[in-house]
N, C-alpha and C positions, 0 to 999 in steps of 0.2 A: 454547518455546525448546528442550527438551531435545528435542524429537521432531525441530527443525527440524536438532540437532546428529547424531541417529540418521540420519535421510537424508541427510546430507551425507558424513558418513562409511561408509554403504553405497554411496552414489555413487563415492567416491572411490574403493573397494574393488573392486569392479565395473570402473570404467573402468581401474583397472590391470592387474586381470586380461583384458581383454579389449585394449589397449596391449600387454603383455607378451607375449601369444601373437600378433599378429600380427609386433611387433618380431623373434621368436625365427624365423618363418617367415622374415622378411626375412633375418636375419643366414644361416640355412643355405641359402640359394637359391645360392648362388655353391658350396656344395658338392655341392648335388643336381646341376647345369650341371656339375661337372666328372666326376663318376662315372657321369650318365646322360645316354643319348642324346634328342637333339630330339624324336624318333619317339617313341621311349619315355616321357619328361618330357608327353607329349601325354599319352600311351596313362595315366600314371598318372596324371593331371589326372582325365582322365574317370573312369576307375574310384573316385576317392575322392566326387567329386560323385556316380555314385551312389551307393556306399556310404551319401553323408551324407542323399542323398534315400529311398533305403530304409529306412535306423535313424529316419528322421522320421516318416515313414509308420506303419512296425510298431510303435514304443514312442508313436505319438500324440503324440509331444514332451513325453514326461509331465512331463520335470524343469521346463520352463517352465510349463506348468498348475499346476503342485502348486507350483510358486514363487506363483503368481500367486492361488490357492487359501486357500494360506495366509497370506498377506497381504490378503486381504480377509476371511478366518474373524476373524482378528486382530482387524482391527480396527471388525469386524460386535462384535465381545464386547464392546470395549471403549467402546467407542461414537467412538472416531476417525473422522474421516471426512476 
């Protein structure tokens, strides 16, 4: 029961954090639209997509591995499964 109460509320924590930034992209989209141009809103589209495809590449995605790492080292120890 308590581990099913740990996952639940890592879940909830998680999906807020990931809720909240796309919510925050939605609310400033009507102020990127009024200060940048259509051409431009394209032109910076792309460069962040590769920015995001390059830092995935060169860092191997570590913070996701090493989430993922240490949550199965965890519970390799403890005998969780």
């Amino acid at each position: 029961m308590q581990e099913a109460k740990r996952v639940a509320k890592s879940t909830v924590i998680y999906l807020f954090g990931s809720v909240a930034t796309k919510l925050i992209s939605f609310l400033l989209l009507p102020v990127h639209t009024q200060y940048i141009a259509p051409a431009e809103l394209g032109y910076y589209d792309l460069a962040t997509t590769y920015i995001l495809l390059i830092s995935s590449v060169l860092f191997l995605d570590i913070w996701s591995g090493s989430c993922g790492l240490c949550s199965t080292t965890r519970s390799w120890r403890t005998g969780i499964r």
